[in-house]
MARBA-3410 file (N, C-alpha, C, O; in Angstrom, 1 decimal):
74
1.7,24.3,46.2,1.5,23.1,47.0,2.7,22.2,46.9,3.0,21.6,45.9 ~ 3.5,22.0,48.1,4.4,21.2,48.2,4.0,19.4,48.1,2.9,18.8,48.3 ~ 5.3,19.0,47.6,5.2,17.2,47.5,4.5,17.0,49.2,3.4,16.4,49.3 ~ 4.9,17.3,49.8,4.1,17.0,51.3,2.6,16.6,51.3,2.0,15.6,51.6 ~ 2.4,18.2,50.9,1.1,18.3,50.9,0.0,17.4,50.1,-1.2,17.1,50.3
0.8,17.1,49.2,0.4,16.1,47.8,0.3,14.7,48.8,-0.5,13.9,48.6 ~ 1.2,14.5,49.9,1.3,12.9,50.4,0.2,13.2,51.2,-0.4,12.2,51.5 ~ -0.2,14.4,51.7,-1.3,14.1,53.0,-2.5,14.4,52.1,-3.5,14.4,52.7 ~ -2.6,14.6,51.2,-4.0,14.7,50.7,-4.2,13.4,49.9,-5.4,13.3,49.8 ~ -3.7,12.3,49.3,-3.3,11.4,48.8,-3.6,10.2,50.0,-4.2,9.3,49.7
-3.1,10.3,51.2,-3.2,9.7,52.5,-4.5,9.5,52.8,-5.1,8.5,53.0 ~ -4.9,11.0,53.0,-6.5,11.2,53.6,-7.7,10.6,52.5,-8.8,10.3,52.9 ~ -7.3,10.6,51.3,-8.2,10.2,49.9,-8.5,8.3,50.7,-9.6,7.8,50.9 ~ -7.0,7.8,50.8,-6.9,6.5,50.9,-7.9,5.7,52.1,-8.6,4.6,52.1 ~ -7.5,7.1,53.5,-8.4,6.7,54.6,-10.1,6.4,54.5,-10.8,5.5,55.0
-10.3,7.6,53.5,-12.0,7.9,53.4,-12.1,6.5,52.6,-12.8,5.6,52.9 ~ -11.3,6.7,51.8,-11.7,5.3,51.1,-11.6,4.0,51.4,-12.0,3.1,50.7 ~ -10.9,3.7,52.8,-10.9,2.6,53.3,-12.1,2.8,54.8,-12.3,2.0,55.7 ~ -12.6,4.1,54.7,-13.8,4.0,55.9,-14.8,3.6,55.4,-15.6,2.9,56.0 ~ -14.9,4.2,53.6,-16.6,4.1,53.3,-16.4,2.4,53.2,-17.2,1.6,53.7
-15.1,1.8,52.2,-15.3,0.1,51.8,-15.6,-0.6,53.0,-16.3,-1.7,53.0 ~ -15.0,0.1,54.4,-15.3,-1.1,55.5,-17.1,-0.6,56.0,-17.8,-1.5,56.5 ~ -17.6,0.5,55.8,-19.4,0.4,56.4,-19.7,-0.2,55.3,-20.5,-1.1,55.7 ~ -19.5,-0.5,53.5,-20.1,-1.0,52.6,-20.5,-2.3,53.0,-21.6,-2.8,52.8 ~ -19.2,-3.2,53.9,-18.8,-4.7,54.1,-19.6,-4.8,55.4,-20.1,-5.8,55.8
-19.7,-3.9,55.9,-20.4,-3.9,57.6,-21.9,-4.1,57.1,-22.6,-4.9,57.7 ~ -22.3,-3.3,56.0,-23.7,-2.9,55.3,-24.3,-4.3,54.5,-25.4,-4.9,54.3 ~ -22.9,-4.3,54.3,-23.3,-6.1,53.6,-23.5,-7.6,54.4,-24.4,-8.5,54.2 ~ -22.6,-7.5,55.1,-22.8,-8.6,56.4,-24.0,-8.3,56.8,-24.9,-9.2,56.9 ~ -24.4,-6.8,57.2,-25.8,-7.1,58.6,-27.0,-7.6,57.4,-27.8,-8.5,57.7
-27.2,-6.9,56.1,-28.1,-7.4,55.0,-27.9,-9.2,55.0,-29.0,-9.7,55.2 ~ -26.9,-10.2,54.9,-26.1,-11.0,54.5,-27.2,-11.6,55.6,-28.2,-12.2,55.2 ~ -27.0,-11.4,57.0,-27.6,-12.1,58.2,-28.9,-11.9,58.0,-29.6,-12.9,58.2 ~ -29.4,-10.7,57.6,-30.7,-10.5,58.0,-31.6,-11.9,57.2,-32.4,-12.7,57.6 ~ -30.7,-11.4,55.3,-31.6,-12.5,54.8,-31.5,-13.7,55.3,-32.5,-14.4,55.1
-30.5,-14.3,55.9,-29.9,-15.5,56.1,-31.2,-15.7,57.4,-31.5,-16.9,57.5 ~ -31.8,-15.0,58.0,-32.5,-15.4,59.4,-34.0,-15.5,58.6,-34.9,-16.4,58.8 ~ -34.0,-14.4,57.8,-35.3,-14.8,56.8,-35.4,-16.1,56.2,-36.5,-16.5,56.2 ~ -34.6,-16.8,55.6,-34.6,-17.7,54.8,-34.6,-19.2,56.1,-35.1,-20.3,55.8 ~ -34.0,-19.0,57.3,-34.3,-20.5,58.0,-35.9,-20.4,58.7,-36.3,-21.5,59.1
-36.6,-19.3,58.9,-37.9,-18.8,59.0,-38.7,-19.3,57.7,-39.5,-20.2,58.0 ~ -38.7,-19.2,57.0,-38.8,-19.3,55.7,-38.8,-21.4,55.6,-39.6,-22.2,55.4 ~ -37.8,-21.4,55.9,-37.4,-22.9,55.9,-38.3,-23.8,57.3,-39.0,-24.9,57.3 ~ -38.0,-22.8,58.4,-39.1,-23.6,59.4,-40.5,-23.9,59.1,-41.1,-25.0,59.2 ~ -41.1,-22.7,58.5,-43.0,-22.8,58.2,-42.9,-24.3,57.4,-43.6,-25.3,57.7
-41.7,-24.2,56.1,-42.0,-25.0,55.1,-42.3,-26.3,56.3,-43.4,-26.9,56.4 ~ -41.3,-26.6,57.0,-41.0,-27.7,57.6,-42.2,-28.2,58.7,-42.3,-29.3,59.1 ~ -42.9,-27.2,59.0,-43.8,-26.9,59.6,-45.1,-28.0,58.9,-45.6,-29.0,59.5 ~ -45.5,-27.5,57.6,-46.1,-27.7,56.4,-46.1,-29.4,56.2,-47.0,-30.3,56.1 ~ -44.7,-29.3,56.2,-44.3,-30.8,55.5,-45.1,-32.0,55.7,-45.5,-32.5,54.7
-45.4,-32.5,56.6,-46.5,-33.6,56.9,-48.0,-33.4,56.5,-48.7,-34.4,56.8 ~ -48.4,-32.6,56.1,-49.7,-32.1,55.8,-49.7,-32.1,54.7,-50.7,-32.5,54.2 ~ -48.6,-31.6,53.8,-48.5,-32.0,52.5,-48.3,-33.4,52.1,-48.9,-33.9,51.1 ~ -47.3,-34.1,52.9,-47.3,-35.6,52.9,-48.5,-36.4,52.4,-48.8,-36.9,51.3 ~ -49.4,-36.3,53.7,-51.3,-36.5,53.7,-51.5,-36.1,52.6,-51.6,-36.9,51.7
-51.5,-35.0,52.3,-52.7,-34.9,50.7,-51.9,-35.5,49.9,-52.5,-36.3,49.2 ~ -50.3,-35.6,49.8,-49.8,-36.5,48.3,-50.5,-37.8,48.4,-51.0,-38.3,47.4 ~ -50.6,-38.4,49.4,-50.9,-39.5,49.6,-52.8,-39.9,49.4,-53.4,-40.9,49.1 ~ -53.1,-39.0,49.6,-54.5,-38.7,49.3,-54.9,-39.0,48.2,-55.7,-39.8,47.8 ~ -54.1,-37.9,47.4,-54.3,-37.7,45.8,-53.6,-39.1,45.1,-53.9,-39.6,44.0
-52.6,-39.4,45.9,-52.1,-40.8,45.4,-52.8,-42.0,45.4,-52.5,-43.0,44.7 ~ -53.8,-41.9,46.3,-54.9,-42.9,46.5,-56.0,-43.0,45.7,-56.5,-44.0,45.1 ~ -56.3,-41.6,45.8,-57.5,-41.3,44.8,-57.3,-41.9,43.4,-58.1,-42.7,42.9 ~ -56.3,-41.4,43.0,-56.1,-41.8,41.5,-55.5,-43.6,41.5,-55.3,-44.0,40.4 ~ -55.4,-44.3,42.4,-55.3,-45.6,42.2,-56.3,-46.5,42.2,-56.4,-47.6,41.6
-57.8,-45.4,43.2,-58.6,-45.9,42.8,-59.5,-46.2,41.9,-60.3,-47.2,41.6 ~ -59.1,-44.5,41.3,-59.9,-44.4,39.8,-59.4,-45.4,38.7,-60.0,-45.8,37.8 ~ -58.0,-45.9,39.0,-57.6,-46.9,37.7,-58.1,-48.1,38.1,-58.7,-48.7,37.2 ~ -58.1,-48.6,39.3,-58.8,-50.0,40.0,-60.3,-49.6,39.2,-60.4,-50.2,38.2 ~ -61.1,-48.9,39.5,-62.4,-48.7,39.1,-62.9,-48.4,37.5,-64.0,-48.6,37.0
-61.5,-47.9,36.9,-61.5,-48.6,35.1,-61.5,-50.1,34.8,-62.3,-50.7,34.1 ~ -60.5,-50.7,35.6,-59.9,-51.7,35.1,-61.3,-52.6,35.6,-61.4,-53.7,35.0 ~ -62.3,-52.3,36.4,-62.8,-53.5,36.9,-64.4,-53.4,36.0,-65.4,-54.1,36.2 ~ -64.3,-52.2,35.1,-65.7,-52.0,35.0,-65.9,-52.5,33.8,-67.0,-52.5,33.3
END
């Protein structure tokens, strides 16, 4: 086996190995987006939510001011 041969097999090692790191990064970005589209979905419902939770804090916030008004007065 000639030095040649040693550079084209050494060459072709480098290629494969710069084909598979770029689908790894390709594999990573489309995962990267995917969660990324999950998580503002994710973020919408909450936002969705948000004022309905509001109401009950406020509810439960009420409730228990009345219960201390209704200690204090009894």
């Amino acid at each position: 086996m000639g030095i040649e041969d040693q550079f084209k097999d050494k060459a072709q090692q480098l290629k494969d190995e710069a084909k598979r790191r770029a689908q790894q990064g390709q594999q990573s970005a489309e995962r990267g987006k995917q969660q990324g589209q999950e998580r503002g979905k994710q973020a919408q419902e909450r936002a969705k939510q948000s004022p309905e939770r509001g109401q009950q804090a406020r509810e439960r916030g009420q409730r228990s001011l009345d219960d201390i008004e209704d200690r204090y007065q009894s």
